[in-house]
Residue frames relative to the residue before (quaternion, step in Angstrom):
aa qw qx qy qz dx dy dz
X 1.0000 0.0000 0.0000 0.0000 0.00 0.00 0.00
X 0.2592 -0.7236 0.6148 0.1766 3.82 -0.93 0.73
X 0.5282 -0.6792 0.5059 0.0610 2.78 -1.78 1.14
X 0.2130 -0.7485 0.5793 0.2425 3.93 -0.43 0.44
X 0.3450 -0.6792 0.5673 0.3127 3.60 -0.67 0.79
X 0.7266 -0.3358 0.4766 0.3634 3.33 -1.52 -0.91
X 0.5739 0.6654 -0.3332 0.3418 3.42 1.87 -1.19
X 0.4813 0.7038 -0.3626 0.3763 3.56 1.31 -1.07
X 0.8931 0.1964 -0.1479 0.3767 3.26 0.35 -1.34
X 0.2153 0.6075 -0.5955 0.4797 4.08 1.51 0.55
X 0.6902 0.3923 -0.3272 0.5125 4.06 0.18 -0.69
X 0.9004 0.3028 -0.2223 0.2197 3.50 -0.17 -1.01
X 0.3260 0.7061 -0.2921 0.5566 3.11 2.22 -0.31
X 0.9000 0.0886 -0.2746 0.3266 3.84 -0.04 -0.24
X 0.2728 0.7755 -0.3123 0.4761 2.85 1.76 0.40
X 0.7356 0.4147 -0.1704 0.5078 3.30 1.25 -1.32
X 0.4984 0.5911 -0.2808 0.5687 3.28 1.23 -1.25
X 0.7058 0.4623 -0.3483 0.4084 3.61 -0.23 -0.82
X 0.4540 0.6762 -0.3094 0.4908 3.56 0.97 -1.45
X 0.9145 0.2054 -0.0337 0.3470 2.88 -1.29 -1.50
X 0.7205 0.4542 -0.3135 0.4199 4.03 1.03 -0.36
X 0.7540 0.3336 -0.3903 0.4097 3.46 0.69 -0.40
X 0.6192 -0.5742 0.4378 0.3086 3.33 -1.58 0.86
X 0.1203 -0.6669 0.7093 0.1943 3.73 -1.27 0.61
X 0.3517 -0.6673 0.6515 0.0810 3.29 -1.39 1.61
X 0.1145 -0.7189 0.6671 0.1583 3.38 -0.99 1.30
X 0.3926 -0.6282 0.6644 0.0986 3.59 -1.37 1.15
X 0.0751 -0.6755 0.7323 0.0412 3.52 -0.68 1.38
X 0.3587 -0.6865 0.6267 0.0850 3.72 -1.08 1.10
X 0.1960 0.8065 -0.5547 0.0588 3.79 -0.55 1.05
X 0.5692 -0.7416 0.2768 0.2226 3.25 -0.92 1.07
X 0.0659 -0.8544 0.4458 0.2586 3.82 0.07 0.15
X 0.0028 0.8181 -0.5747 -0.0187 3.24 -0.92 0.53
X 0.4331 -0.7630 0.4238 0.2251 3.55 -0.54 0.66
X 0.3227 -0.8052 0.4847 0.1121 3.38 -0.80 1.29
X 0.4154 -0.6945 0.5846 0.0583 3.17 -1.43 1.80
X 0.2677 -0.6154 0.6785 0.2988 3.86 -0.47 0.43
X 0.1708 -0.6816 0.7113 0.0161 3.66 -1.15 0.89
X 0.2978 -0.8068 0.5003 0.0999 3.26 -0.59 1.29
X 0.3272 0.8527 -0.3929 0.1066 4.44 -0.15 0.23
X 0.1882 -0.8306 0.5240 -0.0123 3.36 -0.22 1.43
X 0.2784 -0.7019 0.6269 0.1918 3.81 -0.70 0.27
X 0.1460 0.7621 -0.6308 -0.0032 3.58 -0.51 0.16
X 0.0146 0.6139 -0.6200 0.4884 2.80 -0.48 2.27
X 0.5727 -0.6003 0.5199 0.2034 3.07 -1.11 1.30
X 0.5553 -0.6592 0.4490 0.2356 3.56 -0.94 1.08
X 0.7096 0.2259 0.0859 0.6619 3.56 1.33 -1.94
X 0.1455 0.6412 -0.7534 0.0139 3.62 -0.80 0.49
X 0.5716 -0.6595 0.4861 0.0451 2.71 -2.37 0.00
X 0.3345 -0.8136 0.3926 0.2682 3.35 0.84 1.48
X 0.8416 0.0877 -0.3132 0.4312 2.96 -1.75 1.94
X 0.4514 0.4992 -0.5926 0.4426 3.94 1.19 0.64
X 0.2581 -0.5709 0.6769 0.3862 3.64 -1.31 -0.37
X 0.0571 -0.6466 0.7576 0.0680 3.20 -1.99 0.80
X 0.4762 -0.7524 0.4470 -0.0851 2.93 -1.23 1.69
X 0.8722 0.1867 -0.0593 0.4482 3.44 1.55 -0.81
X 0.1275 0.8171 -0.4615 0.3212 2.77 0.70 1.56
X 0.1673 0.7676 -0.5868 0.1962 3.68 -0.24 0.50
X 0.4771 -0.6390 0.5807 0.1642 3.63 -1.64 0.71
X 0.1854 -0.6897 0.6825 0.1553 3.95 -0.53 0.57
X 0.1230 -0.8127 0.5609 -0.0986 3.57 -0.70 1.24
X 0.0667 0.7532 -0.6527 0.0469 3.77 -0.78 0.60
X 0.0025 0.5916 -0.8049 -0.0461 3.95 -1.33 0.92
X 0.4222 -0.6215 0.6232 0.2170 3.71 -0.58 0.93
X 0.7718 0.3713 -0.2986 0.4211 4.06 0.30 -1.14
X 0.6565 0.3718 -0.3650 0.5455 3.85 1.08 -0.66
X 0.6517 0.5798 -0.3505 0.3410 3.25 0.21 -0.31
X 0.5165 0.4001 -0.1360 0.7448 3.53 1.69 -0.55
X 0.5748 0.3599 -0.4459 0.5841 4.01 0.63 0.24
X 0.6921 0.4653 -0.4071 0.3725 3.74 0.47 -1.33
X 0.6120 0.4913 -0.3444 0.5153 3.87 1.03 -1.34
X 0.5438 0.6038 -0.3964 0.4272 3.70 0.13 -0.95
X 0.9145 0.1304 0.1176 0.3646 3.10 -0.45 -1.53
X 0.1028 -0.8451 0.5246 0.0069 3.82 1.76 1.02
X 0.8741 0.2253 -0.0356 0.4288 3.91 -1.20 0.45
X 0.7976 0.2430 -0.2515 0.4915 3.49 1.10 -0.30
X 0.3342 0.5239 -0.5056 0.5985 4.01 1.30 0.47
X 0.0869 -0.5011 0.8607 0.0215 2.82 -2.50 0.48
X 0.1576 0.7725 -0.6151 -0.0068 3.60 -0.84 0.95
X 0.3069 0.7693 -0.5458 -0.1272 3.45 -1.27 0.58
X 0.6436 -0.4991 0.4944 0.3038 3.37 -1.62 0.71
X 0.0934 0.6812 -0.7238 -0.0576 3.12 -1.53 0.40
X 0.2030 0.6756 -0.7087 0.0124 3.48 -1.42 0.77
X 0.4669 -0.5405 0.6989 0.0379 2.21 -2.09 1.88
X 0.0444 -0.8877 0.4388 -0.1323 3.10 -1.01 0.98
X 0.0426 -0.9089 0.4141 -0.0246 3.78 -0.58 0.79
X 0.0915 -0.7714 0.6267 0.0614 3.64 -0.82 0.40
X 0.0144 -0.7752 0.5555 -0.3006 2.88 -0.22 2.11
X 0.4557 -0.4861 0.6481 0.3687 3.79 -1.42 0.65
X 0.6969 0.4205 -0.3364 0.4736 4.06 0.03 -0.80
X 0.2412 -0.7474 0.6023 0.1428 3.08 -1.59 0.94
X 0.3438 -0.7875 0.4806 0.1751 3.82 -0.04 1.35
X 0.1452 -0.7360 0.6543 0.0955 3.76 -1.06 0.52
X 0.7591 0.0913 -0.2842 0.5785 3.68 -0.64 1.68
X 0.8938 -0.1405 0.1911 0.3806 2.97 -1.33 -0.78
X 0.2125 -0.7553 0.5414 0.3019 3.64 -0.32 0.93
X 0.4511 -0.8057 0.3199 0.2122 3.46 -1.39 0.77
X 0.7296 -0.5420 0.0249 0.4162 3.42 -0.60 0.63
X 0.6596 0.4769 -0.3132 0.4894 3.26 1.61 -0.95
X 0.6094 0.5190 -0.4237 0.4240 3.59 0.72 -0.37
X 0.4822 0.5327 -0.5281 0.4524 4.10 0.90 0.16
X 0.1517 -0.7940 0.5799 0.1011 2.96 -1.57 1.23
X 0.7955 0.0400 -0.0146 0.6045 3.56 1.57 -0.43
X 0.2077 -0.7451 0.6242 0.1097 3.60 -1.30 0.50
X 0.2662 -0.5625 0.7765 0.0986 3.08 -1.86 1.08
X 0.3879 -0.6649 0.6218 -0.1444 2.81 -2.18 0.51
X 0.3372 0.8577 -0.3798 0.0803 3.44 0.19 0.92
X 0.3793 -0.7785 0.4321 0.2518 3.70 -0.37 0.49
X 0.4900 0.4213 -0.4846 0.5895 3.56 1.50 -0.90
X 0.5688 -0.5893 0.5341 0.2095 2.91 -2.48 0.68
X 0.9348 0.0816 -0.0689 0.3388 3.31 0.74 -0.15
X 0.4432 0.2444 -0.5118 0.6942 3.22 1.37 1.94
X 0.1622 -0.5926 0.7710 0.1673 2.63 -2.02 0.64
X 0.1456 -0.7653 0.5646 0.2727 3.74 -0.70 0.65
X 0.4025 -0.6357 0.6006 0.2704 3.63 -1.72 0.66
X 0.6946 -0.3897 0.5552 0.2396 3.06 -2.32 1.14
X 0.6199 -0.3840 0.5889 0.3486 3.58 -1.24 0.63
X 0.4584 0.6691 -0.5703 0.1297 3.44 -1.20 0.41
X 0.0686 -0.7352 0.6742 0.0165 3.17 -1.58 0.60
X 0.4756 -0.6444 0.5656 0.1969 3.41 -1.77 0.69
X 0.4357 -0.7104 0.5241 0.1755 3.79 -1.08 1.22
X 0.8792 0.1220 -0.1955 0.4169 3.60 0.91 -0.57
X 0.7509 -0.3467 0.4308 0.3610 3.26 -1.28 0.42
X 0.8024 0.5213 -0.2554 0.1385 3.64 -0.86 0.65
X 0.6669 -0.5762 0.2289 0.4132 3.84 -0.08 -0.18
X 0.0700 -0.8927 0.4347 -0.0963 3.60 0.19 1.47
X 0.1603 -0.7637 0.6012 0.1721 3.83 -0.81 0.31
X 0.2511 -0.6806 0.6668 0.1704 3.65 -0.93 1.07
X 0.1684 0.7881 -0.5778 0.1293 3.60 -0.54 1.06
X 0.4028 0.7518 -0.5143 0.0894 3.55 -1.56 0.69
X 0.6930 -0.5101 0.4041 0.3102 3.42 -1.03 0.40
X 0.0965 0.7157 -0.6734 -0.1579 3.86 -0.30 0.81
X 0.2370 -0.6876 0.6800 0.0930 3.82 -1.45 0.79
X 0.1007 -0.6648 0.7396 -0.0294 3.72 -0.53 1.12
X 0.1525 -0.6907 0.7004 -0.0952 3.07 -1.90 1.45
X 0.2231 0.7464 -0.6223 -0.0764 3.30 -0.86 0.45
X 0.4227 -0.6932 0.5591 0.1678 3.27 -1.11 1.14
X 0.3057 -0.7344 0.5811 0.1717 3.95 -0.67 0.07
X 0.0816 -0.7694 0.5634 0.2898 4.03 -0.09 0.69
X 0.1440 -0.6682 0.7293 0.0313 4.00 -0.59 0.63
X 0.6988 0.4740 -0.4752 0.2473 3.41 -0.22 -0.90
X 0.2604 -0.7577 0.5970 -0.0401 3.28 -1.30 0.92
X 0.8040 0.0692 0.0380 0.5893 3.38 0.14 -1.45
X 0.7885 0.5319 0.0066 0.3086 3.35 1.02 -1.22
X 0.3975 -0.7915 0.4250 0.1869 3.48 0.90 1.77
X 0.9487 0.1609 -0.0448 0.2686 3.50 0.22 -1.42
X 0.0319 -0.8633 0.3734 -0.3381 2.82 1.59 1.70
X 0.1201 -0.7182 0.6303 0.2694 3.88 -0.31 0.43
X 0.5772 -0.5317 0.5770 0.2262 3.63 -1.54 0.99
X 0.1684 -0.6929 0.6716 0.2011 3.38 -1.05 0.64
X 0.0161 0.6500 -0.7596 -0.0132 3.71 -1.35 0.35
X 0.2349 -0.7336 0.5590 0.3070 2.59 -2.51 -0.93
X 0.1997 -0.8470 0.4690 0.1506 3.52 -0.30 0.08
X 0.3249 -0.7848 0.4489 -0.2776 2.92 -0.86 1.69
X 0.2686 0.7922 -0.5435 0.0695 3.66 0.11 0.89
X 0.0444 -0.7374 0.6727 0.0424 3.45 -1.31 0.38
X 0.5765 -0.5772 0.5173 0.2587 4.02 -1.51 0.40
X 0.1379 0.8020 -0.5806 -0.0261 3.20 -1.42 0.62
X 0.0406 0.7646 -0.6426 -0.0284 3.83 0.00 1.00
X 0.0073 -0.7432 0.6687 0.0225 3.15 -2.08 0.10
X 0.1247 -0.8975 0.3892 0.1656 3.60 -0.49 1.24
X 0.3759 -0.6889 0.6088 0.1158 3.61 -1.28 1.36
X 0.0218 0.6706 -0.7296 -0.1320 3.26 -1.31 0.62
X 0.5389 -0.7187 0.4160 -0.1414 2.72 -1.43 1.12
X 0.0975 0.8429 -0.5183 -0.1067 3.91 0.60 1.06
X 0.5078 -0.4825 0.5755 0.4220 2.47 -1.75 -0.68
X 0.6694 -0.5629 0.3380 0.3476 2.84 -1.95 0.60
């Protein structure tokens, strides 16, 4: 039978020691991206009167960087707005989720969306809230039909609170 000396473990001692003492730095990897102030007003009566319709409502919208693409690049941009949109007793903070959307506009101008006629049946405190998503598509293609379009897409929040009388 063979003997292990003591030499065996001069090696594997600091080996262990090392191991178990030195710190392991975890490296959390975050993306940076650079933040665009997105400019959107609602203009919407503060107070209305429950069961009138109001017809002229409409969002004033500004993206400072598409907006400089649309001027830039006149005739060859495609931009549209979407807003998801709700009318809700609850006031939502960020991004309004998907199941809570009850309707969508559509707009081609860059920087109004107009609102659908609409009015509210009951008395009380309401929050106009939703997600507006701006796209712009870039036309590059030239020679090449089966070119994918480059764009971007952009979303940003927008709430606003209605109170609601009675008639």
């Amino acid at each position: 039978m063979k003997r292990y000396g003591y030499t065996r473990w001069l090696f594997f001692l600091p080996a262990l020691l090392v191991q178990f003492s030195c710190k392991k730095d975890n490296t959390k990897i975050t993306e940076q991206r650079s933040i665009v102030d997105i400019y959107a007003t609602i203009n919407f009566p503060d107070t209305i009167i429950a069961g009138q319709t109001y017809r002229d409502g409409y969002i004033q919208y500004e993206h400072p960087i598409f907006d400089e693409y649309e001027e830039q690049y006149k005739g060859k941009t495609s931009r549209l707005l979407t807003f998801c949109l709700t009318v809700d007793t609850m006031k939502y903070d960020g991004f309004l989720p998907d199941d809570k959307i009850k309707d969508t506009i559509w707009s081609r101008e860059g920087d109004i969306i107009q609102f659908f006629p609409f009015h509210i049946g009951k008395p009380g405190t309401y929050y106009l809230s939703g997600n507006i998503i701006d796209e712009i598509v870039f036309d590059t293609i030239s020679s090449n039909k089966n070119e994918k379009l480059p764009g971007y897409r952009m979303s940003s929040f927008v709430d606003k609170k209605i109170v609601v009388l009675g008639k």
